[in-house]
Residue frames as a rotation matrix with the C-alpha (Angstrom) as fourth column:
UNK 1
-0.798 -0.573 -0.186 31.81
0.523 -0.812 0.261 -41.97
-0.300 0.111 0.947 -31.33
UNK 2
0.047 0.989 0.138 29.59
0.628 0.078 -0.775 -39.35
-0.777 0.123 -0.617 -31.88
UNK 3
-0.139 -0.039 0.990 28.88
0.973 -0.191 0.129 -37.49
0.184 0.981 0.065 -35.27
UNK 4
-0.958 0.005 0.287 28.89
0.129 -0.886 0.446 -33.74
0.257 0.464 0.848 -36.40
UNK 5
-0.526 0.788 -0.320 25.34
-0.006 0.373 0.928 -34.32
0.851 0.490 -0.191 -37.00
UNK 6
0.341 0.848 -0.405 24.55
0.518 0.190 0.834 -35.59
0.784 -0.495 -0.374 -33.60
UNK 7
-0.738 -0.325 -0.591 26.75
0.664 -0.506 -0.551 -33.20
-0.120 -0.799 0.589 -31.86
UNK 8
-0.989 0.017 0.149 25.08
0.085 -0.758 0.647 -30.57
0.124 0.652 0.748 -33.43
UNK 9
-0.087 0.987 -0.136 21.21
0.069 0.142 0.987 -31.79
0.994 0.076 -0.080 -33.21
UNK 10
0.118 0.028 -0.993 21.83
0.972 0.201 0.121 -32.14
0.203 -0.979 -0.004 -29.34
UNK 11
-0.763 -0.451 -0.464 23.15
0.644 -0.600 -0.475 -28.75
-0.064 -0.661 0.748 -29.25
UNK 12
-0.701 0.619 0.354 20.02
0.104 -0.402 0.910 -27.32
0.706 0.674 0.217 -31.09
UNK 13
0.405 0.792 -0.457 17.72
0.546 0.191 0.816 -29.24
0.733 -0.580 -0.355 -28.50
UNK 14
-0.215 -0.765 -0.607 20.07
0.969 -0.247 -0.032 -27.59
-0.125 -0.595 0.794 -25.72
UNK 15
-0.828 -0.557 0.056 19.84
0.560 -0.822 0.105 -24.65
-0.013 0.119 0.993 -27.07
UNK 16
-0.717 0.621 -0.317 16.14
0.303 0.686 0.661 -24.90
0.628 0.378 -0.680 -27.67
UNK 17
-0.098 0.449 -0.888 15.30
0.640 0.712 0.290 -25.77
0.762 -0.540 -0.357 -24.83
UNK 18
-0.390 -0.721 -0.574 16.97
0.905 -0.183 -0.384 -23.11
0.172 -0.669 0.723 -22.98
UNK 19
-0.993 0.068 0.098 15.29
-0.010 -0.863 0.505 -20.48
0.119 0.500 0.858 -24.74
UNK 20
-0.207 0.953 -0.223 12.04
0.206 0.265 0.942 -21.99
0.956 0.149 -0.251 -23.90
UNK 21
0.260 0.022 -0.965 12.69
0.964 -0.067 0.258 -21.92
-0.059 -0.998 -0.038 -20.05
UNK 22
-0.904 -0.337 -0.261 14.15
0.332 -0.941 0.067 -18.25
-0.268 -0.026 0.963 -20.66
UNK 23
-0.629 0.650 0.426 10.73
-0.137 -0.633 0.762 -17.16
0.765 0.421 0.487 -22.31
UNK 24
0.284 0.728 -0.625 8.39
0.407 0.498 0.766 -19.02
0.868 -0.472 -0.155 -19.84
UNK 25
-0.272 -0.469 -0.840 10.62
0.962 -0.108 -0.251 -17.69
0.027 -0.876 0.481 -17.17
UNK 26
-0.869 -0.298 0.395 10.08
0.458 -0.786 0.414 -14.09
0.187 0.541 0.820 -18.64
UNK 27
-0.288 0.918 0.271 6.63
-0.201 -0.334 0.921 -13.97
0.936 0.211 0.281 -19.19
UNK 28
0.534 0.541 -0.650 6.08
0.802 -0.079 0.592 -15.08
0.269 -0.837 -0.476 -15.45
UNK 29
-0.806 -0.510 -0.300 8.23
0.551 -0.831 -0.069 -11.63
-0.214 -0.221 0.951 -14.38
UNK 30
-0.871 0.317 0.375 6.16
-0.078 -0.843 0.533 -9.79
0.485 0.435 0.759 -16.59
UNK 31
-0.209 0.957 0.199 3.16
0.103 -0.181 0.978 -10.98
0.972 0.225 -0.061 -14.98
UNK 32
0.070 -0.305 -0.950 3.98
0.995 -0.045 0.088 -10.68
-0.070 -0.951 0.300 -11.30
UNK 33
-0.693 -0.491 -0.527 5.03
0.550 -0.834 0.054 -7.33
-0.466 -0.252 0.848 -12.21
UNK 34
-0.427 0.838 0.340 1.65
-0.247 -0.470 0.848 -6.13
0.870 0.278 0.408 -14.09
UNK 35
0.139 0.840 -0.524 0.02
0.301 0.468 0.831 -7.85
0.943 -0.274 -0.187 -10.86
UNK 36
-0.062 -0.296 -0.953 1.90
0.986 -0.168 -0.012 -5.62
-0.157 -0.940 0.302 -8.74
UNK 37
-0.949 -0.307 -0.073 1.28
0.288 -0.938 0.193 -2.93
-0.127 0.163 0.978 -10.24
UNK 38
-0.285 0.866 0.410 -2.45
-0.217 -0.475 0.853 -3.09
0.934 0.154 0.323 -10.48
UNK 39
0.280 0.271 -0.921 -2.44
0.919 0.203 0.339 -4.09
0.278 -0.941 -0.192 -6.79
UNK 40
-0.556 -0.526 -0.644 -0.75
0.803 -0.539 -0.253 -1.04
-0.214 -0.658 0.722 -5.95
UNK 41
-0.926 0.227 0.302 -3.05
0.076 -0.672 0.737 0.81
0.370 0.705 0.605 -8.17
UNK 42
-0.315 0.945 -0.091 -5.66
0.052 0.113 0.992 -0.10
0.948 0.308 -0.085 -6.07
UNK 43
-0.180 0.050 -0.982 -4.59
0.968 -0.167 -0.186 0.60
-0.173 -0.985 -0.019 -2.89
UNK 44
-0.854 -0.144 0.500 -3.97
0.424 -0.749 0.509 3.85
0.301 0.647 0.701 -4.73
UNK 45
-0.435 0.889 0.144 -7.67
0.010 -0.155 0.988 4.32
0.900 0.431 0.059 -5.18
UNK 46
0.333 0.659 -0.674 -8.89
0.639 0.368 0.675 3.09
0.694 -0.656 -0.299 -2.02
UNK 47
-0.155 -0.281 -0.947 -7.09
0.978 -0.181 -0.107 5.42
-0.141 -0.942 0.303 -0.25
UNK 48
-0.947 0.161 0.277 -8.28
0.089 -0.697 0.712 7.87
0.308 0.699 0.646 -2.45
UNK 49
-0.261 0.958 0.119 -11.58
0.175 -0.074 0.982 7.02
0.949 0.277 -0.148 -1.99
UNK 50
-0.192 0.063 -0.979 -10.95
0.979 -0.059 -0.196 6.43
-0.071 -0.996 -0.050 2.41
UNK 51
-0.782 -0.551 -0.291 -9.99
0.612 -0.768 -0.191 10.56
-0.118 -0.327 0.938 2.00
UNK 52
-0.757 0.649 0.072 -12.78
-0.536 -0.680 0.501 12.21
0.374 0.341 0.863 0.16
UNK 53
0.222 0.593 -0.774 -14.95
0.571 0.564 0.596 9.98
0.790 -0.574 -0.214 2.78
UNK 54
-0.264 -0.337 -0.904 -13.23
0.869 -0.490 -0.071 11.37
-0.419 -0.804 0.422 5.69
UNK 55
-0.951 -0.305 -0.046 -13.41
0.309 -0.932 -0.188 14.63
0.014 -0.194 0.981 4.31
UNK 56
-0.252 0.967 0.040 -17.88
-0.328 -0.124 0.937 14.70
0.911 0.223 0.348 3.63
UNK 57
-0.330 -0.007 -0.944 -17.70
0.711 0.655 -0.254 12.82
0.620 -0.755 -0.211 7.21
């Protein structure tokens, strides 16, 4: 049978755990999404920079 105790310590680790894969899971979003946004930021530019070329052409 199991105890209070060890129901209880299992659910902790469970619970734990979960939260650990939720943060890790998070923080890769967040960085995919900063790394798509400075990719886009840099097409940005470059096509900035393609125009005011073309236009001194």
């Amino acid at each position: 049978m199991v105890s209070g105790k060890q129901l209880a310590d299992f659910g902790y680790k469970a619970f734990s755990g979960s939260m650990m894969l939720l943060t890790v899971y998070a923080g890769y979003l967040c960085s995919v999404r900063a790394y798509r946004l400075m990719e886009r930021r840099r097409e940005r530019q470059a096509a900035e920079r393609s125009k005011t070329r073309s236009r001194y052409v």
